[in-house]
BARODREN-262163 format. One record per residue: x, y, z of N, C-alpha, C, O in turn. Coordinates in steps of 0.2 Angstrom, whole numbers, plus 2048, in hexadecimal, padded with zeros to 3 digits. Example, Ala and Ser with C-alpha at 12.3 -4.5 7.8 and 13.67 -1.06 7.14 Angstrom:
<rec><n_px>842</n_px><n_py>7E4</n_py><n_pz>827</n_pz><ca_px>83E</ca_px><ca_py>7EA</ca_py><ca_pz>827</ca_pz><c_px>842</c_px><c_py>7F0</c_py><c_pz>827</c_pz><o_px>847</o_px><o_py>7EF</o_py><o_pz>82A</o_pz></rec>
<rec><n_px>840</n_px><n_py>7F5</n_py><n_pz>823</n_pz><ca_px>844</ca_px><ca_py>7FB</ca_py><ca_pz>824</ca_pz><c_px>840</c_px><c_py>800</c_py><c_pz>827</c_pz><o_px>843</o_px><o_py>806</o_py><o_pz>828</o_pz></rec>
! end
This chain:
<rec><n_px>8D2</n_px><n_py>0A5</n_py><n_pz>2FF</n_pz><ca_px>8CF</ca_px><ca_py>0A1</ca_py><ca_pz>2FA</ca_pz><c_px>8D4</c_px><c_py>0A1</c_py><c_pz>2F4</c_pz><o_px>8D6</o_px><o_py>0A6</o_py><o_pz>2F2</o_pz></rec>
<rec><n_px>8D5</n_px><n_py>09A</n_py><n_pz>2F1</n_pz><ca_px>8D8</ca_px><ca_py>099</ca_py><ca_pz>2EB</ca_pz><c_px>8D5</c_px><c_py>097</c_py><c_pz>2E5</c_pz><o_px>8D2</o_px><o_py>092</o_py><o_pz>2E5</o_pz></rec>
<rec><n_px>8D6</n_px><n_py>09B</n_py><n_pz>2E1</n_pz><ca_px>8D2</ca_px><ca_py>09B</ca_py><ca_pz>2DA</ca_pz><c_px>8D6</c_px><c_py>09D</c_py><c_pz>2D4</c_pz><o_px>8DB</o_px><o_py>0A2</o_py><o_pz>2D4</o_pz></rec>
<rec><n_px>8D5</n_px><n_py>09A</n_py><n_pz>2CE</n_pz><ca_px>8D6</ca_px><ca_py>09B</ca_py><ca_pz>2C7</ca_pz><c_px>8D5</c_px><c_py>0A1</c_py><c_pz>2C6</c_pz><o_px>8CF</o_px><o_py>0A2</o_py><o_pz>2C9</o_pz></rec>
<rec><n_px>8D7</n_px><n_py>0A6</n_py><n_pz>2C2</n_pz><ca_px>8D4</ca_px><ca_py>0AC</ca_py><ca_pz>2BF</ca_pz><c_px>8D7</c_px><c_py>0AE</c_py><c_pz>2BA</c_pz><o_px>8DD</o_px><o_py>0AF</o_py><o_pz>2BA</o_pz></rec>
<rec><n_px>8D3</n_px><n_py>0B0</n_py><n_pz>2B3</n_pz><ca_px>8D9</ca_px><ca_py>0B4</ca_py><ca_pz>2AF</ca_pz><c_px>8D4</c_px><c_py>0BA</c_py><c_pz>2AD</c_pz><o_px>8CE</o_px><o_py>0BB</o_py><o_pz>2AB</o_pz></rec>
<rec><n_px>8DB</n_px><n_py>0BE</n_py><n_pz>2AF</n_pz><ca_px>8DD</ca_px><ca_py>0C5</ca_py><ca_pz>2B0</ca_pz><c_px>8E0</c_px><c_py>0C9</c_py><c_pz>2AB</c_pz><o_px>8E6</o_px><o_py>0C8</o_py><o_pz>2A9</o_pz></rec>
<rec><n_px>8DC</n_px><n_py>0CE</n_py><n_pz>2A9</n_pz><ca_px>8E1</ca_px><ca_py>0D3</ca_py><ca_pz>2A2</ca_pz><c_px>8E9</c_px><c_py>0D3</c_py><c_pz>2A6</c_pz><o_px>8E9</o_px><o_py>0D7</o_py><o_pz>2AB</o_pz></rec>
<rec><n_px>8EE</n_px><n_py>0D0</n_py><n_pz>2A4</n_pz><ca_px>8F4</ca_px><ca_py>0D2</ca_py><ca_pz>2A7</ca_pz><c_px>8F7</c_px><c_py>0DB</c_py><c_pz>2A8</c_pz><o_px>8F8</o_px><o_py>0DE</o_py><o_pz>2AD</o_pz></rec>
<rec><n_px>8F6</n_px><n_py>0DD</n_py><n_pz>2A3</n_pz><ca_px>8F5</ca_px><ca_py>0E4</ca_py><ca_pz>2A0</ca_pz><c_px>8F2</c_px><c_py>0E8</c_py><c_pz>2A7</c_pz><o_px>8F5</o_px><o_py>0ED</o_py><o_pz>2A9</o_pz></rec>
<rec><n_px>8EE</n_px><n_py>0E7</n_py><n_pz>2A8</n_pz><ca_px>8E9</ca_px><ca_py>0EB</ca_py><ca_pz>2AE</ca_pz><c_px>8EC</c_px><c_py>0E8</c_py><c_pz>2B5</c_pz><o_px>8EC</o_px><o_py>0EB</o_py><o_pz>2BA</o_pz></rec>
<rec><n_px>8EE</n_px><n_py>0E2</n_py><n_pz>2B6</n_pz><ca_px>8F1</ca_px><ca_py>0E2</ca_py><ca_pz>2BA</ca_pz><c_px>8F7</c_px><c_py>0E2</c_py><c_pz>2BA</c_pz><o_px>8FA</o_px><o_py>0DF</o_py><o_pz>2BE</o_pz></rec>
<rec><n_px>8F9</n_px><n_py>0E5</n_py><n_pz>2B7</n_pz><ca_px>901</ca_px><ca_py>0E9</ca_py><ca_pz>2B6</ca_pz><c_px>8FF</c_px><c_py>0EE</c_py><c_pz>2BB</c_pz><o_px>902</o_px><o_py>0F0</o_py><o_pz>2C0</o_pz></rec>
<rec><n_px>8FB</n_px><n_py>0F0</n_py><n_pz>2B9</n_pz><ca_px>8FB</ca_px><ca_py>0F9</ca_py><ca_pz>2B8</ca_pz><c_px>8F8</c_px><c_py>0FB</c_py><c_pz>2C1</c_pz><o_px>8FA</o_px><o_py>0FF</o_py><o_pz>2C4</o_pz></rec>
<rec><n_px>8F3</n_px><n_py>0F5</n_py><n_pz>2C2</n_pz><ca_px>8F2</ca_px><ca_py>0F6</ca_py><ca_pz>2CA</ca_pz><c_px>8F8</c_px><c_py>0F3</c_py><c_pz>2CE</c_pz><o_px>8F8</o_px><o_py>0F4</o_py><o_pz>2D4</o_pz></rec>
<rec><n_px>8FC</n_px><n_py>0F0</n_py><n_pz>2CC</n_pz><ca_px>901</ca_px><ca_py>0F0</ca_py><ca_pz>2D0</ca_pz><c_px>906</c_px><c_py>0F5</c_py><c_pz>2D2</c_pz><o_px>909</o_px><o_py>0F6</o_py><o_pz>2D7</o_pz></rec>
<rec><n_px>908</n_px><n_py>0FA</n_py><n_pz>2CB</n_pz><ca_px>90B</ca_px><ca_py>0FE</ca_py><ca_pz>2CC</ca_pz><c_px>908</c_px><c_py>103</c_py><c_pz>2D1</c_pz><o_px>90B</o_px><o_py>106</o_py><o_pz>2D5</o_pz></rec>
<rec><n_px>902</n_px><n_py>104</n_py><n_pz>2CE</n_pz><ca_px>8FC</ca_px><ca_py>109</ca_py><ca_pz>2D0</ca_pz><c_px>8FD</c_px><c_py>10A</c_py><c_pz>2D9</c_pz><o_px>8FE</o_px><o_py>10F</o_py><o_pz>2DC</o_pz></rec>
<rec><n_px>8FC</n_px><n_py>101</n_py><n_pz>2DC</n_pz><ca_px>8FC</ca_px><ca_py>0FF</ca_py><ca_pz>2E2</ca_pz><c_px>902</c_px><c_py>102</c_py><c_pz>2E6</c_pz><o_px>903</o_px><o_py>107</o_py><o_pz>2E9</o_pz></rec>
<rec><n_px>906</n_px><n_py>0FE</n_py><n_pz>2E4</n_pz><ca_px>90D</ca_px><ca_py>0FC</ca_py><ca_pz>2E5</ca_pz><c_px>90D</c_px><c_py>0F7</c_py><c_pz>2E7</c_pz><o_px>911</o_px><o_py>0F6</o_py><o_pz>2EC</o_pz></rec>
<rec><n_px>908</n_px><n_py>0F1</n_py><n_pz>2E5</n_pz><ca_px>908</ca_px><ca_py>0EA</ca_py><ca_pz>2E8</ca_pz><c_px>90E</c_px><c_py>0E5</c_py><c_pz>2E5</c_pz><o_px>90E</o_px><o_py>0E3</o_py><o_pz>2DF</o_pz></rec>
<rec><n_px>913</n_px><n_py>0E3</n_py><n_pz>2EA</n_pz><ca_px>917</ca_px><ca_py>0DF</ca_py><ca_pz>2E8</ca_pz><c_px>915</c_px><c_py>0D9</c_py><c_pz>2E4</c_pz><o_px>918</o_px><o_py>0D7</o_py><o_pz>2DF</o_pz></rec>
<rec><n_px>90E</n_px><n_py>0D7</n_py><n_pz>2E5</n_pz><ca_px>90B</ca_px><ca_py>0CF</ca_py><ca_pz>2E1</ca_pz><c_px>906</c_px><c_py>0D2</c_py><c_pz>2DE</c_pz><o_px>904</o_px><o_py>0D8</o_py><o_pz>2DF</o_pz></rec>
<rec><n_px>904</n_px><n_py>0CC</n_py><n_pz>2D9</n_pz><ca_px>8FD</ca_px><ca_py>0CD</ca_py><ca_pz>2D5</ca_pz><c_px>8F7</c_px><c_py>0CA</c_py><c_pz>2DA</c_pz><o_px>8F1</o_px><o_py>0CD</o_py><o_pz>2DA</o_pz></rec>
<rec><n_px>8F9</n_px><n_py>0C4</n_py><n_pz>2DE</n_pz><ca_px>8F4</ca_px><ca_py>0C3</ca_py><ca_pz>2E4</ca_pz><c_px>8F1</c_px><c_py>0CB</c_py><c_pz>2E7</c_pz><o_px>8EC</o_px><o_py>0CE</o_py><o_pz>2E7</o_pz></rec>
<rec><n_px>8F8</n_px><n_py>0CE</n_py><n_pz>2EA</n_pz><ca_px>8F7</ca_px><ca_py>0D5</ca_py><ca_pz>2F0</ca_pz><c_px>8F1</c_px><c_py>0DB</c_py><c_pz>2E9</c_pz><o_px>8EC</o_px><o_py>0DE</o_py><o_pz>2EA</o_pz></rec>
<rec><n_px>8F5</n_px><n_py>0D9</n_py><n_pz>2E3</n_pz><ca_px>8F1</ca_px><ca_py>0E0</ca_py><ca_pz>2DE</ca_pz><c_px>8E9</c_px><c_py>0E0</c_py><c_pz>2E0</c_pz><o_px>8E5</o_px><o_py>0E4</o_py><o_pz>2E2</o_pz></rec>
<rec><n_px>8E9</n_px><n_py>0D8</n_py><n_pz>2DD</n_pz><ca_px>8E2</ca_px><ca_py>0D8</ca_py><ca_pz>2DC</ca_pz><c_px>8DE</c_px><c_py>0D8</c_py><c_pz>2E1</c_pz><o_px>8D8</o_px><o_py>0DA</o_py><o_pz>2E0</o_pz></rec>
<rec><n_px>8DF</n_px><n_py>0D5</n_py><n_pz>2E8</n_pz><ca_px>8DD</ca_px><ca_py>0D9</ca_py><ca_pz>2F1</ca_pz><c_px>8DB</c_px><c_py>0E0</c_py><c_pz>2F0</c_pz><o_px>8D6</o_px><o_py>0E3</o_py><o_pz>2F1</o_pz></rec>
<rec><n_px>8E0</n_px><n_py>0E3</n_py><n_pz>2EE</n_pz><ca_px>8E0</ca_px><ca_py>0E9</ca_py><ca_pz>2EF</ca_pz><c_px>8DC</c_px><c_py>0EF</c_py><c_pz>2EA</c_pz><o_px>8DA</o_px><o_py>0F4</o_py><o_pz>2EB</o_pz></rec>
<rec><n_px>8DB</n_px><n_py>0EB</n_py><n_pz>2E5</n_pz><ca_px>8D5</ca_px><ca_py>0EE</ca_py><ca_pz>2DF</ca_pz><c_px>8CF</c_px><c_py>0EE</c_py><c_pz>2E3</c_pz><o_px>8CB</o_px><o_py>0F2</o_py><o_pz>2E3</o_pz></rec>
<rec><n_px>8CE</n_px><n_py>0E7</n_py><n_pz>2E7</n_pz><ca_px>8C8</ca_px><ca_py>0E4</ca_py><ca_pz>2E7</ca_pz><c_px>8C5</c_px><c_py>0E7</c_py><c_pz>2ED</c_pz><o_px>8C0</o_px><o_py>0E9</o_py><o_pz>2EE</o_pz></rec>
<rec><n_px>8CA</n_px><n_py>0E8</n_py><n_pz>2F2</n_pz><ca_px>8C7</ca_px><ca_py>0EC</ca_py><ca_pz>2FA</ca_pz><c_px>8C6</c_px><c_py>0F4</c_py><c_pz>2F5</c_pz><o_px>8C2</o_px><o_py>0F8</o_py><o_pz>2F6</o_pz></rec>
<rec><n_px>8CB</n_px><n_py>0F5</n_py><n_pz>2F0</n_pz><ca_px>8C8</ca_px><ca_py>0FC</ca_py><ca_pz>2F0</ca_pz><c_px>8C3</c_px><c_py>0FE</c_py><c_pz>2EB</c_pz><o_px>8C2</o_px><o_py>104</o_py><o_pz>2EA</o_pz></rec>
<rec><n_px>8BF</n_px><n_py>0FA</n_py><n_pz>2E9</n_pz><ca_px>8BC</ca_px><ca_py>0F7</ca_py><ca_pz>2E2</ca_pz><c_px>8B4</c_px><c_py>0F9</c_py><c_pz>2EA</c_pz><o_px>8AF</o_px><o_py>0FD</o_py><o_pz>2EA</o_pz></rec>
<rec><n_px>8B6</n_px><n_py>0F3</n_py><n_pz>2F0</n_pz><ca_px>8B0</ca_px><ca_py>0F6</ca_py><ca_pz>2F4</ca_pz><c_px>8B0</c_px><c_py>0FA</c_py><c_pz>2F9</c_pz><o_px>8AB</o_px><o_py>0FA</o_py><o_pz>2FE</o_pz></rec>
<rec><n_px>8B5</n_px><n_py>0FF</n_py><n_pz>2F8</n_pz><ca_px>8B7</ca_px><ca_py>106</ca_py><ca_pz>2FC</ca_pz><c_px>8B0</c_px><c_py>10B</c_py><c_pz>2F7</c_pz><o_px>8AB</o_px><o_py>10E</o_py><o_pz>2F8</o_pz></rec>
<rec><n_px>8B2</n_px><n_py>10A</n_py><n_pz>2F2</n_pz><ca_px>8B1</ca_px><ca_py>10C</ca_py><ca_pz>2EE</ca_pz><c_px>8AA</c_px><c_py>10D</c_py><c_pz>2EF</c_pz><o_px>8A9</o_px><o_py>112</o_py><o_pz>2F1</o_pz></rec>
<rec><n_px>8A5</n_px><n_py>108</n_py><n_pz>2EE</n_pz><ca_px>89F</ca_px><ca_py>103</ca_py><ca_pz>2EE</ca_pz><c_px>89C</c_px><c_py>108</c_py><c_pz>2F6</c_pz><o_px>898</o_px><o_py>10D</o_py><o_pz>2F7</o_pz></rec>
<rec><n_px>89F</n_px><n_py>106</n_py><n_pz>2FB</n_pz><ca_px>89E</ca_px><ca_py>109</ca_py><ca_pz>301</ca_pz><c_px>89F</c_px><c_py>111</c_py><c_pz>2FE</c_pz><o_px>89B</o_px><o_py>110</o_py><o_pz>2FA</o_pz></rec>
<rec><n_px>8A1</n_px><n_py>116</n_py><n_pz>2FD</n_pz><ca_px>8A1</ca_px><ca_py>11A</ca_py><ca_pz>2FD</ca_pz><c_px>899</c_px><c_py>11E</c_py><c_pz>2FA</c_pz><o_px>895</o_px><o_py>121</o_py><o_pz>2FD</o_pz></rec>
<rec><n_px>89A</n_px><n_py>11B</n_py><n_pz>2F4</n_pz><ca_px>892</ca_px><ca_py>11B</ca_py><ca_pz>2EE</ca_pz><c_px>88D</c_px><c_py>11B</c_py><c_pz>2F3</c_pz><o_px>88A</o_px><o_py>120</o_py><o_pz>2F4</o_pz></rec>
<rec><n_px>88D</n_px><n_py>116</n_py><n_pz>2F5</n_pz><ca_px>886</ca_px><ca_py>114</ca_py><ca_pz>2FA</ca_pz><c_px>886</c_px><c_py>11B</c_py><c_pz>2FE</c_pz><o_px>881</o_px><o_py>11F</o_py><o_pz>2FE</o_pz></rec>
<rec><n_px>88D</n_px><n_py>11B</n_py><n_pz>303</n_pz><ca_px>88A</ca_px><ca_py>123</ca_py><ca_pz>305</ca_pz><c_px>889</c_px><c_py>129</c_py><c_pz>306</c_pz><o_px>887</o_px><o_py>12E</o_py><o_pz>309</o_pz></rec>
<rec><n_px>88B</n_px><n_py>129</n_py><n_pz>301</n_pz><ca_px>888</ca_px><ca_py>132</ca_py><ca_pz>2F9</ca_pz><c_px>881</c_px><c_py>12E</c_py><c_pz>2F7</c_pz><o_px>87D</o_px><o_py>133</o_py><o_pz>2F7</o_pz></rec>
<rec><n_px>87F</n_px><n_py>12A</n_py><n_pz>2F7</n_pz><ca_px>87A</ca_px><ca_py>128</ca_py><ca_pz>2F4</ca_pz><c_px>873</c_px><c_py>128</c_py><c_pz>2FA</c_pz><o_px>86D</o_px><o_py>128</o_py><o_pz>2F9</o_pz></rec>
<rec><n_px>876</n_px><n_py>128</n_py><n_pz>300</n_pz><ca_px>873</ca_px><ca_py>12A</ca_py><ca_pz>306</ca_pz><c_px>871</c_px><c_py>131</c_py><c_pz>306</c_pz><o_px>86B</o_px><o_py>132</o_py><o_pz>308</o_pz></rec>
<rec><n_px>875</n_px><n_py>135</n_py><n_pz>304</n_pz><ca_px>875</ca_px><ca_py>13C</ca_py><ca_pz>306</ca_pz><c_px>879</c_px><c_py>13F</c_py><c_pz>30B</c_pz><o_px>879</o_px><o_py>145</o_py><o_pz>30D</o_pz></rec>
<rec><n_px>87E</n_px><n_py>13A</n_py><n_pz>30D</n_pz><ca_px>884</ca_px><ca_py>13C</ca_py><ca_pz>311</ca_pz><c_px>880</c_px><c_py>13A</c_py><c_pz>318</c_pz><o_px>87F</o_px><o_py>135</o_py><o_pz>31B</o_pz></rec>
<rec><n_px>87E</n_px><n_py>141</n_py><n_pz>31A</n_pz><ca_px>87A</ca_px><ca_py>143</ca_py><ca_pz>320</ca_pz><c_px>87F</c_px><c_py>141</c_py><c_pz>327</c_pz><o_px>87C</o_px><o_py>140</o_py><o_pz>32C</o_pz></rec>
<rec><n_px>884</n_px><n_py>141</n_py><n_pz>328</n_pz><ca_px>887</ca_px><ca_py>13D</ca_py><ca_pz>32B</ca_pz><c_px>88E</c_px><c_py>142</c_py><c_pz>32F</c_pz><o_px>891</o_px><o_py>146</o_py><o_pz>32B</o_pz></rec>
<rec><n_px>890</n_px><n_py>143</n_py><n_pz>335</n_pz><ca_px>892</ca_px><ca_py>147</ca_py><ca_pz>335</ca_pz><c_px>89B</c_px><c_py>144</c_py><c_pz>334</c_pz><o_px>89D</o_px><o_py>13F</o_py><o_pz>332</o_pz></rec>
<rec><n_px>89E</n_px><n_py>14A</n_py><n_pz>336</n_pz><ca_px>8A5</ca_px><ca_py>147</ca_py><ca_pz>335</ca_pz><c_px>8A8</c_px><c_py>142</c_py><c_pz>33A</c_pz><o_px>8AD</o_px><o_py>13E</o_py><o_pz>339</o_pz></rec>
<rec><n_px>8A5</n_px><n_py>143</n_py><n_pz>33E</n_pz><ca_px>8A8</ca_px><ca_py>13A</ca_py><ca_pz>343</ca_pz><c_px>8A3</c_px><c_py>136</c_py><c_pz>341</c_pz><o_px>8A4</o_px><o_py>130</o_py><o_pz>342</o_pz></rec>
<rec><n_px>89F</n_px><n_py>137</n_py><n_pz>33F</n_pz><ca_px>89C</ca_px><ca_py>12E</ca_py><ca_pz>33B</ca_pz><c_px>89F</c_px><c_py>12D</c_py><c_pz>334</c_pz><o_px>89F</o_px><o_py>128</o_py><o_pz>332</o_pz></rec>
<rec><n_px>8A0</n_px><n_py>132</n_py><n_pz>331</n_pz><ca_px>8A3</ca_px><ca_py>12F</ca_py><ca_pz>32B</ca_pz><c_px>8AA</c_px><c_py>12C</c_py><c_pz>32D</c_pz><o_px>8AC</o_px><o_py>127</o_py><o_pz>32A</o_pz></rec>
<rec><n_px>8AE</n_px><n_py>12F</n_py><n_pz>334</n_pz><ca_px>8B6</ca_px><ca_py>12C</ca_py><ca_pz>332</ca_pz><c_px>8B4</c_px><c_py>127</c_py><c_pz>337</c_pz><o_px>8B9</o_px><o_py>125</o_py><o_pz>33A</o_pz></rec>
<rec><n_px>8AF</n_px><n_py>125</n_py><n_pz>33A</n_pz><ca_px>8AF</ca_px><ca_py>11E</ca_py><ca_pz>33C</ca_pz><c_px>8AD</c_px><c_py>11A</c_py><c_pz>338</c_pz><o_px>8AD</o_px><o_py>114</o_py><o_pz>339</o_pz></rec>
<rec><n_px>8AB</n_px><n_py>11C</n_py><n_pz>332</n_pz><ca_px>8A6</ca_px><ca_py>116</ca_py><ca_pz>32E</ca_pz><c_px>8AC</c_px><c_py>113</c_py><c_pz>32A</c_pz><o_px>8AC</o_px><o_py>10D</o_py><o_pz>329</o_pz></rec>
<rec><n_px>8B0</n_px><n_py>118</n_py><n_pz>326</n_pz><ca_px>8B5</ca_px><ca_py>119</ca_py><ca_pz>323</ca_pz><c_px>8BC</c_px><c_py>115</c_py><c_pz>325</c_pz><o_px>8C0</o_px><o_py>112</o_py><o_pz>321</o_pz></rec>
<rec><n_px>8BA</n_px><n_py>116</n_py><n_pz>32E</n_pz><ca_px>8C1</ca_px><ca_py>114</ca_py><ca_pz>332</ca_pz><c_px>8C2</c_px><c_py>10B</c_py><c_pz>331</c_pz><o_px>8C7</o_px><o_py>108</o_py><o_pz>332</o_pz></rec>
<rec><n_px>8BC</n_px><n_py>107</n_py><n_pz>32F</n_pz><ca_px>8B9</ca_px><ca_py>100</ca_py><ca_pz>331</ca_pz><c_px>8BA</c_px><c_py>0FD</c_py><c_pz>329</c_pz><o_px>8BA</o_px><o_py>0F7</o_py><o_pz>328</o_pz></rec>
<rec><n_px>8BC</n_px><n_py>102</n_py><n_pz>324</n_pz><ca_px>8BB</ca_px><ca_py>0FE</ca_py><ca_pz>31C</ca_pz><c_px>8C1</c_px><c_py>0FA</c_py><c_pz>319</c_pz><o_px>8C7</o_px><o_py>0FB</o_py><o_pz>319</o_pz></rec>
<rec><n_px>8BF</n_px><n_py>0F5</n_py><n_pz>317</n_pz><ca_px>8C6</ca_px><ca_py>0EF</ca_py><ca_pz>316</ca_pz><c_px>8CB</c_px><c_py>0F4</c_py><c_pz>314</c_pz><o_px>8D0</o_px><o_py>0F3</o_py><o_pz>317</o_pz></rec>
<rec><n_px>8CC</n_px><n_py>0F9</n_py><n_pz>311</n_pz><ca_px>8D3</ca_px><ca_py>0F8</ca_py><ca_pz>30D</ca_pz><c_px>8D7</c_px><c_py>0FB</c_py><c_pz>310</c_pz><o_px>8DC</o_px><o_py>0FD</o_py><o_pz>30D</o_pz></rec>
<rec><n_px>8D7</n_px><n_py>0FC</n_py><n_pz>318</n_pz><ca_px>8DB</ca_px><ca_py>100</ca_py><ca_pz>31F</ca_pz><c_px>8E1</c_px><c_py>0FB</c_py><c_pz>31F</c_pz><o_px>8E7</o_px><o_py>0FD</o_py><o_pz>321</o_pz></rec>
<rec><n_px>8DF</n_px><n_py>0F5</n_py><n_pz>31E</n_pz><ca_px>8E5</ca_px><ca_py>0EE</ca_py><ca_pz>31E</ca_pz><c_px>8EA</c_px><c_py>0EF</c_py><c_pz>318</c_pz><o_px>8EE</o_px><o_py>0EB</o_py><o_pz>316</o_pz></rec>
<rec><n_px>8EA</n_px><n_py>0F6</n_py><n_pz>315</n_pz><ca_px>8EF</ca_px><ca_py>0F6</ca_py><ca_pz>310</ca_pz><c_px>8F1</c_px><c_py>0FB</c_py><c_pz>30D</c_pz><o_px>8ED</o_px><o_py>0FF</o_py><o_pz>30C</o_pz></rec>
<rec><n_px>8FB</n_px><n_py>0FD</n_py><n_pz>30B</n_pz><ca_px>8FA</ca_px><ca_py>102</ca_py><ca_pz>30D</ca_pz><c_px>8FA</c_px><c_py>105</c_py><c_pz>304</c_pz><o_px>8FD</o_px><o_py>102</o_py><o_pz>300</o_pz></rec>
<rec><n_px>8F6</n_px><n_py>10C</n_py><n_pz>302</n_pz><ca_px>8F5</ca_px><ca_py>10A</ca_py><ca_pz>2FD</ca_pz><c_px>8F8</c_px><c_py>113</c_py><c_pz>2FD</c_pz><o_px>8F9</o_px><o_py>116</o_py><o_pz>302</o_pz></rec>
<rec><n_px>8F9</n_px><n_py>116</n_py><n_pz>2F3</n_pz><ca_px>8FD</ca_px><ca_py>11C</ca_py><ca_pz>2F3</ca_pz><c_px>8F5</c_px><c_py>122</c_py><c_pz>2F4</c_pz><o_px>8EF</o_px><o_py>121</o_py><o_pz>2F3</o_pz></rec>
<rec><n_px>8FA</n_px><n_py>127</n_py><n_pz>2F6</n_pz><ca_px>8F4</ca_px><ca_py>12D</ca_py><ca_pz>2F8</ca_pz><c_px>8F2</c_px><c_py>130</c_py><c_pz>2F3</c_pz><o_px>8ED</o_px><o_py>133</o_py><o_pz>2F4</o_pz></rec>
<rec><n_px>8F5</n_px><n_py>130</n_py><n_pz>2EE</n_pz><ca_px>8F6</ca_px><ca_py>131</ca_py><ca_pz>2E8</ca_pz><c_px>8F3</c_px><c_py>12A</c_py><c_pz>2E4</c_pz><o_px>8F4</o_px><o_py>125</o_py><o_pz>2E7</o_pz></rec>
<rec><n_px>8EF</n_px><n_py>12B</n_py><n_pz>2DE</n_pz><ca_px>8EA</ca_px><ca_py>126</ca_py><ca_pz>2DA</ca_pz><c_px>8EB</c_px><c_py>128</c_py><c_pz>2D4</c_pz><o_px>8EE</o_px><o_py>123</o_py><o_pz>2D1</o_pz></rec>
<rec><n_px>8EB</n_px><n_py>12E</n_py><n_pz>2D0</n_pz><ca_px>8EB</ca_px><ca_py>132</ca_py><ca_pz>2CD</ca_pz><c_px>8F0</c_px><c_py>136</c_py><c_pz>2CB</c_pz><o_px>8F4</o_px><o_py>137</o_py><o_pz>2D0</o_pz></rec>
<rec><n_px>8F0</n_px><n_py>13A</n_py><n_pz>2C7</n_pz><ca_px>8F5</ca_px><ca_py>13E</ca_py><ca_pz>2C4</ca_pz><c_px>8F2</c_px><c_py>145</c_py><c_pz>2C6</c_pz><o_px>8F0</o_px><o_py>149</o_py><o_pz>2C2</o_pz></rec>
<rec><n_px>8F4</n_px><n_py>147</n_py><n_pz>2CF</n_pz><ca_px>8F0</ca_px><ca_py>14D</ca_py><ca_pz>2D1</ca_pz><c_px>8F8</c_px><c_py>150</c_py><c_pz>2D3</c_pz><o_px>8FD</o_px><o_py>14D</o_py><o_pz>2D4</o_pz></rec>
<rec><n_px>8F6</n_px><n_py>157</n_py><n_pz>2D4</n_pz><ca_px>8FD</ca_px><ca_py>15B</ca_py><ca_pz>2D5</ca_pz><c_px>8FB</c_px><c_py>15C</c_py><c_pz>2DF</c_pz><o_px>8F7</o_px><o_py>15F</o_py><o_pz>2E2</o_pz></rec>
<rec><n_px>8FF</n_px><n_py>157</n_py><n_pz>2E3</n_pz><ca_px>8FD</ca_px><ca_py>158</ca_py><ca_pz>2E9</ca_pz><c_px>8FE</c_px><c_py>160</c_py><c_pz>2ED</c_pz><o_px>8FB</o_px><o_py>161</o_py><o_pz>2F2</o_pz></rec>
<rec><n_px>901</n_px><n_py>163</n_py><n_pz>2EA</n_pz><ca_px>901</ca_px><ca_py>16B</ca_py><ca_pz>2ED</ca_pz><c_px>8FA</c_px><c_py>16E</c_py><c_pz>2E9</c_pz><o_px>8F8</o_px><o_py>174</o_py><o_pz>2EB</o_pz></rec>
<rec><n_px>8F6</n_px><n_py>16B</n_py><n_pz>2E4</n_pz><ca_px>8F1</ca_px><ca_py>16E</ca_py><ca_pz>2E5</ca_pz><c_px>8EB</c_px><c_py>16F</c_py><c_pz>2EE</c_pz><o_px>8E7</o_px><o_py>173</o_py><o_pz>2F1</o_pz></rec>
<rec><n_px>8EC</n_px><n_py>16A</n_py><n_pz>2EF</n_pz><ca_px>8E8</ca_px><ca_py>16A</ca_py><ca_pz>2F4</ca_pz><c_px>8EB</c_px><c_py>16C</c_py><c_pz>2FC</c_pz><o_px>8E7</o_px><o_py>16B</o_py><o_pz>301</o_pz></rec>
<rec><n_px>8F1</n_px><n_py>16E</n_py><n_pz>2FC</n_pz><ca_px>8F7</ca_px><ca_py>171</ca_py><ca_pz>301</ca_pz><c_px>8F5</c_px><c_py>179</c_py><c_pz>303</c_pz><o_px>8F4</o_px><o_py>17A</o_py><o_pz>309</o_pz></rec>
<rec><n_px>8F5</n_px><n_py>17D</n_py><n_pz>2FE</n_pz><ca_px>8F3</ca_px><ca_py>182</ca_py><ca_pz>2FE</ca_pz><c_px>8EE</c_px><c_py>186</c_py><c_pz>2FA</c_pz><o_px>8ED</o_px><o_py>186</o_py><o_pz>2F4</o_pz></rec>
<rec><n_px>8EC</n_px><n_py>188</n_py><n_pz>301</n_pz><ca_px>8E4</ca_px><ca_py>18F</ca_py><ca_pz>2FD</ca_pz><c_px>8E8</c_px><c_py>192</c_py><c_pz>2F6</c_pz><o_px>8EE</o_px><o_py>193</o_py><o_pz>2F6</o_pz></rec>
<rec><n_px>8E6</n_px><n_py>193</n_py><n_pz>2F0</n_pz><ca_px>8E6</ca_px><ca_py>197</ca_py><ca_pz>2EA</ca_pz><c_px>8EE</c_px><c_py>193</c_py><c_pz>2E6</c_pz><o_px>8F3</o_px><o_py>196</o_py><o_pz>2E3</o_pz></rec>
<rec><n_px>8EE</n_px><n_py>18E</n_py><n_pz>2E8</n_pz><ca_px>8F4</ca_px><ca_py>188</ca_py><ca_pz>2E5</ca_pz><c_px>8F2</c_px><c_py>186</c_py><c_pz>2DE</c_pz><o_px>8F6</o_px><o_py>184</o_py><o_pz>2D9</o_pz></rec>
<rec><n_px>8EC</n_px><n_py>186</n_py><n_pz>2DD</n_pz><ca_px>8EA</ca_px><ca_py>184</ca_py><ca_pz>2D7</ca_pz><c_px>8EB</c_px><c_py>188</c_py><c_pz>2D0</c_pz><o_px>8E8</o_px><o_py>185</o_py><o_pz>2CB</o_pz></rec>
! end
C-alpha cells in the first residue's frame, strides 16, 4: 500500500542504522513487524506462558518479522555475557 507519511527523520535515521535497512520504505516494515513481535510477545507473558518449548518455537516460528533479516544484537549488550557461565 502507498501512502503519504511524516516521519521524525531523526528516528528514522537511527532505525535504519539500528536495522541495517538499506531504505526508509525497508526501515519502517521493519519497526512495524517488530513493533507486532513485540505486541505478540506481551500477549503471551500476559497469558502466563503455560506453553511448553515446542509451542513456543512454533508460535514464534510463524511471526512476520522471519521475512527479514535483522542484527542479534539491538542494544548495547556485551555478547560474551551470555557465552559463558560466570562471564559476567
Amino acid at each position: 500500500m502507498k501512502m503519504t507519511m511524516h516521519i521524525d527523520e531523526d528516528v528514522l535515521d537511527r532505525v535504519m542504522k539500528i536495522t541495517g535497512a538499506p531504505t526508509k520504505r525497508e526501515a519502517v516494515e521493519i519497526a512495524l513487524k517488530e513493533m507486532a513481535r513485540r505486541h505478540k510477545l506481551k500477549e503471551l507473558f500476559g497469558m502466563g506462558l503455560g506453553l511448553t518449548p515446542e509451542e513456543l518455537k512454533a508460535e514464534f516460528a510463524s511471526t512476520p518479522t522471519d521475512d527479514f533479516e535483522r542484527p542479534t544484537l539491538l542494544a548495547a549488550e556485551d555478547k560474551a555475557a551470555y557465552d559463558e557461565p560466570g562471564s559476567t
